[in-house]
Structure formats: C-alpha cells, structure tokens
C-alpha positions in Angstrom: -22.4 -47.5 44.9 -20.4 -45.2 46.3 -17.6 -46.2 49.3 -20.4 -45.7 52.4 -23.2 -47.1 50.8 -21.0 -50.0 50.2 -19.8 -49.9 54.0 -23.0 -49.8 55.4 -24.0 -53.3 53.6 -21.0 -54.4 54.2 -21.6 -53.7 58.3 -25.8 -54.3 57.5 -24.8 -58.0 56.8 -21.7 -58.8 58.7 -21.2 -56.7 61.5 -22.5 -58.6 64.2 -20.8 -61.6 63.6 -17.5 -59.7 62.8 -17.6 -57.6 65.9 -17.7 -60.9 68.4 -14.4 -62.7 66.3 -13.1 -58.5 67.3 -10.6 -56.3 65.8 -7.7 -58.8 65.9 -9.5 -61.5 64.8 -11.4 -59.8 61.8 -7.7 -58.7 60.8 -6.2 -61.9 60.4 -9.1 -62.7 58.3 -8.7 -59.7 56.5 -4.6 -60.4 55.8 -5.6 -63.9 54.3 -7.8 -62.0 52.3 -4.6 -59.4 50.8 -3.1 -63.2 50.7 -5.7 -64.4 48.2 -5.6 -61.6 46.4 -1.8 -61.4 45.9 -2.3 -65.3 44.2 -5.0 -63.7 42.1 -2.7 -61.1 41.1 -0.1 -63.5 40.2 -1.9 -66.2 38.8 -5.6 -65.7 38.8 -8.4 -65.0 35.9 -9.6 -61.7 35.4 -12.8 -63.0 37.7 -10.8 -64.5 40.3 -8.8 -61.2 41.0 -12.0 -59.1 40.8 -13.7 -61.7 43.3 -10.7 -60.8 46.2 -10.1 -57.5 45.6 -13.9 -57.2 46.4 -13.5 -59.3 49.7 -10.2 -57.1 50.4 -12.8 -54.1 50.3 -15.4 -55.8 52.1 -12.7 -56.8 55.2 -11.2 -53.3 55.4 -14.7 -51.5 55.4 -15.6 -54.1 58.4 -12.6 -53.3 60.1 -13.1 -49.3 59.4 -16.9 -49.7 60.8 -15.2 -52.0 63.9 -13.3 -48.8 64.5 -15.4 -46.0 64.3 -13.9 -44.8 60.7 -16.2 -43.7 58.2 -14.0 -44.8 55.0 -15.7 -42.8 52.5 -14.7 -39.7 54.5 -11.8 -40.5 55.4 -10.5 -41.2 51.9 -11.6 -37.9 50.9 -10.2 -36.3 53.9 -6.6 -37.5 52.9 -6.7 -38.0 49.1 -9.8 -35.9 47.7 -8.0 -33.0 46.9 -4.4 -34.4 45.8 -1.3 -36.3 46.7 -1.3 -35.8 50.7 2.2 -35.3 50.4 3.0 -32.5 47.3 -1.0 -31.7 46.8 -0.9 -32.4 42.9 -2.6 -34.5 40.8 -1.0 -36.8 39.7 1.6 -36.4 42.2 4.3 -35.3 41.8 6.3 -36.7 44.4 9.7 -38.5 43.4 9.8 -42.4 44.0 
C-alpha cells in the first residue's frame, strides 16, 4: 500500500466523522495518539508499538486530507530526492 492509497482509506472510512470534531479537535486526538505511542516506545511489545504507530499514521493522513495535503506528494516533494537541507543521501548534515 503505498502512502495515498493508505490516505484515501484512511479519509474513505473516517472522514466524515473526523471533519465535524474539525482540525483542532482531530489534533488533540492525534497528539494522544504520539502520547500512546511514546508508552509503546518505552514500554510496549513489539505489537503494541506497531499498533500506534499505525494510528499515528492514520491521524496525520486524516489531518493531511482535513487540509487539503496530499501526503504522498508531499513527502516526495521535500524528501524524495535527499536531505532537504544538504540534498544527500544519507544526509550529511552535522547534528
């Protein structure tokens, strides 16, 4: 599945009822979501962290679709070909 496939069913099966809780509402959901995820991270099975960083994935791509972004191209647009910053891959930036 590539990044808009998985944004369209993402906004196929939840856009409706994200679009009336609205932008600021769907981001609070989607910062407990990071939340759950950090806990995974931290103390979580190998499931558990897979299962939120999924739903992290699945809140941003509702909140890109509540906005008008296209994820998949934007992605590519700042990251396809390189660091944004230096151009290289793998970057070459300094920390």
């Amino acid at each position: 599945m590539t990044i808009g496939e998985f944004q369209k069913a993402i906004r196929d099966q939840y856009f409706a009822k994200d679009s009336r809780r609205g932008v600021g509402g769907t981001f609070l959901w989607f910062v407990e979501e990071v939340g759950e995820l950090a806990e995974a991270i931290r103390h979580g099975t190998a499931e558990e962290r897979a299962s939120e960083f999924a739903d992290v994935l699945a809140w941003l791509s509702t909140l890109a679709s509540m906005s008008g972004v296209d994820l998949e191209a934007a992605a590519a647009g700042k990251y396809g070909k390189g660091c944004p910053r230096c151009g290289r891959t793998p970057c070459g930036c300094g920390e």
